[in-house]
VOGU-3710 file (C-alpha; in Angstrom, 3 decimals, decimal comma):
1> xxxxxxxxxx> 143,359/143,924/39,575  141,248/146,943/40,601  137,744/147,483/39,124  138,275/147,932/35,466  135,022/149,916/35,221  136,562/152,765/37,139  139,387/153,056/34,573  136,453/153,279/31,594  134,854/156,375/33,380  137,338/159,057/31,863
11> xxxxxxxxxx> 136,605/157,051/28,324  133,177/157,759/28,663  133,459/160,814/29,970  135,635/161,902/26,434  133,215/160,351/24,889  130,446/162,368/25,893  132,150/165,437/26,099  133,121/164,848/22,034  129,274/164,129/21,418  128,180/167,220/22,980
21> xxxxxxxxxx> 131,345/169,545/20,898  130,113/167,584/17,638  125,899/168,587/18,099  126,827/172,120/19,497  129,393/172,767/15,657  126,127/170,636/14,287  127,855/168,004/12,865  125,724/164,546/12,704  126,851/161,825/15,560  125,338/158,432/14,403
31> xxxxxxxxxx> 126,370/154,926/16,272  129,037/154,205/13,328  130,989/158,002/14,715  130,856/156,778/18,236  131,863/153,548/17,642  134,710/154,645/16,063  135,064/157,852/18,375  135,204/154,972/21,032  137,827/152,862/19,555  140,221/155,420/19,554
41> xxxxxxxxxx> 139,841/156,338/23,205  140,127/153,177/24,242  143,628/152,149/22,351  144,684/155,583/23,642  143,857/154,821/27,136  145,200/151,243/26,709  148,455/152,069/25,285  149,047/154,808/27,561  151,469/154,783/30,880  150,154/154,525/34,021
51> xxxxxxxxxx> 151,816/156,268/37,504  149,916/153,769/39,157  151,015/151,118/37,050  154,452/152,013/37,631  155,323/153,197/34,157  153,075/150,393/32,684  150,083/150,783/30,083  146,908/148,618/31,051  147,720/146,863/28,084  151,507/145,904/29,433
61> xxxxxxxxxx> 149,980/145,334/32,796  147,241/142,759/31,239  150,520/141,017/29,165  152,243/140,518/32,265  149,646/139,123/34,058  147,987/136,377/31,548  150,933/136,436/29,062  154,059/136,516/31,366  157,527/136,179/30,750  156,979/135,449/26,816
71> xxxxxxxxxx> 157,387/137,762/24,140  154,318/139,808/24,724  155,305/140,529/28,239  157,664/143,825/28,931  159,708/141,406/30,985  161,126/137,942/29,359  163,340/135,004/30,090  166,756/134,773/28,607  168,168/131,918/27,107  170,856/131,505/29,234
81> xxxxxxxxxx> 174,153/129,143/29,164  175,133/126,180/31,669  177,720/128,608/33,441  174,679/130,941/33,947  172,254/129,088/35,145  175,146/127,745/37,641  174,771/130,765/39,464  170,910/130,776/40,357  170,600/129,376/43,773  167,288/127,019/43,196
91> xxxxxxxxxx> 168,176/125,533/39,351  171,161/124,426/40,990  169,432/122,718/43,707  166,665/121,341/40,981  169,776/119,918/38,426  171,543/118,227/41,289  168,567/116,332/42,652  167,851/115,203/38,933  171,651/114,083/38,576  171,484/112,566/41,638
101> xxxxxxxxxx> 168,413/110,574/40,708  169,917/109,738/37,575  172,487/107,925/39,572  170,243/105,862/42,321  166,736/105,922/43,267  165,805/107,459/46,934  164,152/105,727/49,491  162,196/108,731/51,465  161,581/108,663/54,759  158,365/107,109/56,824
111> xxxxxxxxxx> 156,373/110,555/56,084  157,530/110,981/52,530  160,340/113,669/53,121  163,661/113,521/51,109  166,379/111,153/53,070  168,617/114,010/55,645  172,150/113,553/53,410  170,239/114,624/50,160  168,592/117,309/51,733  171,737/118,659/53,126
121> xxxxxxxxxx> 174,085/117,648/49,855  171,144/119,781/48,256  170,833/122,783/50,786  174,049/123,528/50,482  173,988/124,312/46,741  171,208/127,198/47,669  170,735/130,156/49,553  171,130/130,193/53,123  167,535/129,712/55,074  167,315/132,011/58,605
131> xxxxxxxxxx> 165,890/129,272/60,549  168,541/126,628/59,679  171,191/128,894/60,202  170,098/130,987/63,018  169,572/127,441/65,019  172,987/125,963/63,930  170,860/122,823/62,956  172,903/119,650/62,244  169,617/117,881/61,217  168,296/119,262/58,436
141> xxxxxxxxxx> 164,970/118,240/57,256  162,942/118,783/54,045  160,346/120,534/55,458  162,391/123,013/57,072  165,117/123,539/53,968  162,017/125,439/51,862  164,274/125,250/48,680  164,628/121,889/48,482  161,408/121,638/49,333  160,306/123,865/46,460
151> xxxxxxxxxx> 163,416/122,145/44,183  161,673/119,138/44,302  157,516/120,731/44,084  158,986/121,869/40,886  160,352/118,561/39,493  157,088/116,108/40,087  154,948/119,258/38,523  157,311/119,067/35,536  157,001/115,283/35,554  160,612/114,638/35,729
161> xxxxxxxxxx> 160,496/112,567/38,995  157,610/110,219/40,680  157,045/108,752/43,913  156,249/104,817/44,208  156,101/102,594/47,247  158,282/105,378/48,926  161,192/105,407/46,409  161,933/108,633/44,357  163,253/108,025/41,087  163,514/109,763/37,690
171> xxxxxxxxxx> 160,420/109,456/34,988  161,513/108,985/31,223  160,286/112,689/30,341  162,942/113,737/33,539  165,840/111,277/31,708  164,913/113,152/28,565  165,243/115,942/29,977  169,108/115,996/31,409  170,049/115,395/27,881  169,693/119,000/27,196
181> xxxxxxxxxx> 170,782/120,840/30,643  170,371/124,166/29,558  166,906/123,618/27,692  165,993/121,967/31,662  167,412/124,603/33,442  165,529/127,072/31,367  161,905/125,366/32,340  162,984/124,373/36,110  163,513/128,753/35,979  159,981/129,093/34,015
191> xxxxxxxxxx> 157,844/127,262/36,034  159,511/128,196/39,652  158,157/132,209/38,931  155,001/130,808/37,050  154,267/127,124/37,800  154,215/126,323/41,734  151,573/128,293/44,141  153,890/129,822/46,509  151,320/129,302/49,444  152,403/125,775/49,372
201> xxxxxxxxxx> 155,112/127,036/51,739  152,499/128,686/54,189  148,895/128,480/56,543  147,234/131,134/54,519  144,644/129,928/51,484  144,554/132,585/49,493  146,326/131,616/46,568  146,176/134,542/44,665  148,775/137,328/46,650  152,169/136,415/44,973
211> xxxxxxxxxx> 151,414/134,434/42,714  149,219/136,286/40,441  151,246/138,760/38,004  155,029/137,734/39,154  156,001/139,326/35,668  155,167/142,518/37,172  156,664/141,917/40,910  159,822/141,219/38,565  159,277/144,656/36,894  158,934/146,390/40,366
221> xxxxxxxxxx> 162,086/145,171/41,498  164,100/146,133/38,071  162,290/149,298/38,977  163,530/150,259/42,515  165,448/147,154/43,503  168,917/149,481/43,210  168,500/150,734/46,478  167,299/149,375/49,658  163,575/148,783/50,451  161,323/146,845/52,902
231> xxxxxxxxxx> 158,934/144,532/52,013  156,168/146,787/53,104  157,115/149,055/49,959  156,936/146,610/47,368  153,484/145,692/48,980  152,239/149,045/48,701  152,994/149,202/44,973  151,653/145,138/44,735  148,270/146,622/45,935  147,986/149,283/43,958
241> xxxxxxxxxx> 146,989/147,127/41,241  146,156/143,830/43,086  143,836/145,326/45,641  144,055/141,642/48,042  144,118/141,779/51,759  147,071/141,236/52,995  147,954/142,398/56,912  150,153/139,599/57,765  153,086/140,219/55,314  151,873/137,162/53,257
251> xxxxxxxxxx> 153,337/138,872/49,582  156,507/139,904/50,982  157,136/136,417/52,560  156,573/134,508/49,426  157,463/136,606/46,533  160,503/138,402/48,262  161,769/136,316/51,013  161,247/133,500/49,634  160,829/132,874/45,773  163,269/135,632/44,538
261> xxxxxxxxxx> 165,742/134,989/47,515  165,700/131,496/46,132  166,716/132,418/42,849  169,117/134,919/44,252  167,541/137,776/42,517  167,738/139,719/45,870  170,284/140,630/48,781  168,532/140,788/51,863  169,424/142,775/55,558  167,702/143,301/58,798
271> xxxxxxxxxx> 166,921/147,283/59,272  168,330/148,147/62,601  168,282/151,733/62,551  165,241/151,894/63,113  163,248/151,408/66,226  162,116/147,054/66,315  160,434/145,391/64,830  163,000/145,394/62,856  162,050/145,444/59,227  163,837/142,925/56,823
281> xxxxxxxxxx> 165,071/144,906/53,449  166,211/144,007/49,709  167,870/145,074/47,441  168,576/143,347/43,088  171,465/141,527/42,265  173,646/141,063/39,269  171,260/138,021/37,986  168,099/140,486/37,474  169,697/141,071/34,240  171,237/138,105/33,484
291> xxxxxxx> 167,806/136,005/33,971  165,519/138,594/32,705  165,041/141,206/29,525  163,183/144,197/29,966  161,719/145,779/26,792  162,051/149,416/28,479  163,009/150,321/31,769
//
């Protein structure tokens, strides 16, 4: 987030300006005055909406960013039911790998990678990926199905599954765990927005574009997501508050294309009324509200 020093200059500045009123009427400022005096202007200025924010206070955008998705946060999960969380893309993916493990341990490949018929029995439960479909691939490999991919990130982080002597099998917490399908849907959900580093999926180290305050890249697209946008315009509004450099696209690739296409939380089409590059623009689907509460719009 930007220098929070700046945002204290027009509290001092109140501050000073009230000292000066109270000596000029000769009224007596001691350190107990100001300290209260101070207090005030600082819940005010805390509590207050910000353009820049988007319609958030600093206090809602510091809840989003260390406390997100829980109660404190202006955006939370729902508890949702088994028919529900049937229609997001990625926990379907996530529950059919764990069912499938519950049946049979897999035997990965030489390099680790999930064997080709899970990967495609798996792909096909999620969201169409450009650069399977674009190539008509009959082969389709882990590494290039990124939702499967991140399915199964999201599943060893959790602990459900483990890897030994090249065989992929269910852990005792992950047995557990099916027992309850809509209590493991609900944390497969959880901890793909707050749980895996999203740059896991590309070259670039910095870890912190995307994946720091996804509450409030949720917000933004409750926020403008009924019409069409580019990428480039979510950015814009990313940086206001997250000031990161980011020239290659690297926040629009893995919060948008990626992580919320997953989920199916967007619609996505290529621009092409406009001169090339063409731009690639989204738009919120029917599962924003579904999957997530917002405490004022």
């Amino acid at each position: 987030m930007n220098d929070s020093r700046e945002h204290l200059n027009p509290i001092i500045k109140e501050i000073q300006d009230w000292i000066l009123a109270e000596e000029r009427a000769g009224r007596n400022v001691d350190i107990n005055r100001i300290n209260e005096r101070l207090q005030t202007a600082t819940a005010l200025h805390n509590s207050t909406p910000r353009s820049d924010f988007n319609g958030l206070s600093p206090e809602e955008l510091h809840n989003a960013m260390c406390h997100p998705f829980n109660e404190q946060c202006v955006v939370s999960l729902n508890k949702l039911c088994k028919e529900q969380y049937d229609k997001i893309p990625l926990v379907r993916q996530a529950i059919y790998l764990m069912n499938t493990l519950s049946e049979t341990e897999l035997k990965l490949t030489k390099l680790g990678w999930l064997p080709l018929k899970t990967v495609a029995e798996t792909y096909r439960l999620g969201q169409p990926e450009w650069i399977i479909e674009e190539f008509k691939s009959k082969r389709i490999n882990e590494y290039d199905a990124n939702s499967v991919w991140m399915a199964r990130i999201i599943l060893d982080l959790l602990g459900w599954i483990k890897t030994r002597k090249g065989t992929l099998s269910l852990t005792l917490k992950g047995k557990k765990a099916l027992l309850d399908i809509d209590s493991a849907a609900n944390e497969i959900l959880r901890f793909s927005l707050i749980g895996v580093g999203l740059h896991t999926f590309d070259g670039n180290e910095d870890g912190r574009i995307g994946n720091l305050g996804m509450a409030y890249s949720v917000w933004l697209l409750n926020k403008f997501g009924s019409t069409w946008h580019s990428g480039e315009f979510y950015q814009e509004h990313y940086q206001k508050v997250f000031n990161f450099t980011d020239i290659y696209n690297i926040y629009e690739t893995r919060v948008f294309a990626r992580l919320f296409y997953w989920l199916g939380l967007v619609e996505t089409r290529l621009n092409k009324h406009i001169n090339p590059p063409y731009p690639w623009e989204y738009r919120k689907t029917d599962l924003l509200q579904i999957i997530f509460s917002f405490k004022r719009q």
